[in-house]
C-alpha positions in Angstrom: 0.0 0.0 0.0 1.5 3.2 -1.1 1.2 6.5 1.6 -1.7 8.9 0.5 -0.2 12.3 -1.1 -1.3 14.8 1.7 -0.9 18.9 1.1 0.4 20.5 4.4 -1.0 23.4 5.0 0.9 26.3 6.0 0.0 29.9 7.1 1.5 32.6 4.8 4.6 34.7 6.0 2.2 37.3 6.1 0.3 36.0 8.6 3.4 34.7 11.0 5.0 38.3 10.4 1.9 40.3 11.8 -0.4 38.6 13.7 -3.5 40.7 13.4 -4.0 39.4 9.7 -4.2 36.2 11.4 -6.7 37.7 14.1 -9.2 38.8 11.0 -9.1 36.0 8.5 -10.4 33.7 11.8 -12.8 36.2 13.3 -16.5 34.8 13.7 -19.1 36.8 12.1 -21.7 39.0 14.4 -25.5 37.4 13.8 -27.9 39.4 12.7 -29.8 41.6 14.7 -33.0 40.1 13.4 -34.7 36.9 12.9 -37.3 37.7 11.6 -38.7 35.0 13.7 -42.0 37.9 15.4 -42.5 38.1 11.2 -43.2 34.6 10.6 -45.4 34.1 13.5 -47.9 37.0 12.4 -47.9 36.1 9.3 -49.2 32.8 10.2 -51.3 33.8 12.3 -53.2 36.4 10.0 -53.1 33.5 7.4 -54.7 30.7 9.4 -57.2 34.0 10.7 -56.2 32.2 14.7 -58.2 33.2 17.2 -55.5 34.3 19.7 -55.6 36.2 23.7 -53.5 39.1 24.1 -52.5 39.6 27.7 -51.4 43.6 28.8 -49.1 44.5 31.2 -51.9 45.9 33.0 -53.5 42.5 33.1 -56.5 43.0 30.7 -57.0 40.3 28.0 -58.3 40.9 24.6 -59.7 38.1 22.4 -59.1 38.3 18.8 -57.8 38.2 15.4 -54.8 39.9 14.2 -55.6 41.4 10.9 -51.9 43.2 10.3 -49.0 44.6 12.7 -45.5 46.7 11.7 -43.2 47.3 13.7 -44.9 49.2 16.8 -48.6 47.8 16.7 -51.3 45.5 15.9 -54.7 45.8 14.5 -56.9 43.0 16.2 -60.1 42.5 14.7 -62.9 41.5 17.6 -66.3 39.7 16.9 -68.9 41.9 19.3 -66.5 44.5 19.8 -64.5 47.7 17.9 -61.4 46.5 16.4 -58.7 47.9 18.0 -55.2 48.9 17.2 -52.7 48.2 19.8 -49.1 48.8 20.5 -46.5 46.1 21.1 -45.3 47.6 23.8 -48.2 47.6 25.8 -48.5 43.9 25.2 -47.1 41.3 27.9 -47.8 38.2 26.2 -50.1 36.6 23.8 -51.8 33.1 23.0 -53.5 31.2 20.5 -57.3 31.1 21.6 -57.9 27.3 24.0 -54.8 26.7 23.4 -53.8 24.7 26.8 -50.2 26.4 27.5 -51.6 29.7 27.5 
C-alpha cells in the first residue's frame, strides 16, 4: 500500500509576520440583529385567521384576530366589539385562543 499524497497546509509569512492578519481572517461573524422569527409568526397567524388572547401589562385580555402589525402595533379585529389597534409595547404576552399552554 503506497502512503496517501497529503498537502500540508501552512499559514502565509504574512500571517506569521503580523499577527492581526491572522486575528481577522479567523474572526467569527456577528449574527444578525434580526430573525425575523415575530415576522413569521404574524404572518401565520393572520393567514390561518387564529383566534388568539393578548395579555397587557396591566392585566387586561383581549380576544381576537390579528388582521396586520408593523413594527410598533397591531390591528386586532374582535367579533362583538370595535377592532382595535394596539401597541406592542403595551402587550405582555399573547396566546392562541384554547390553546392549553396559555
Amino acid at each position: 500500500m503506497e502512503p496517501a499524497n497529503r498537502k500540508l497546509i501552512r499559514p502565509s509569512m504574512n500571517e506569521v509576520k503580523d499577527p492581526k492578519v491572522r486575528k481577522d481572517a479567523v474572526k467569527k461573524q456577528i449574527p444578525p440583529d434580526q430573525t425575523n422569527a415575530e415576522n413569521f409568526y404574524y404572518i401565520k397567524q393572520m393567514q390561518s385567521k387564529t383566534p388568539m388572547v393578548i395579555v397587557l401589562k396591566d392585566g387586561e385580555t383581549l380576544d381576537g384576530v390579528i388582521e396586520w402589525y408593523d413594527k410598533g402595533c397591531l390591528k386586532v379585529n374582535r367579533e362583538g366589539a370595535p377592532n382595535l389597534l394596539i401597541f406592542k409595547s403595551n402587550i405582555k404576552y399573547m396566546y392562541k385562543q384554547g390553546d392549553p399552554g396559555g
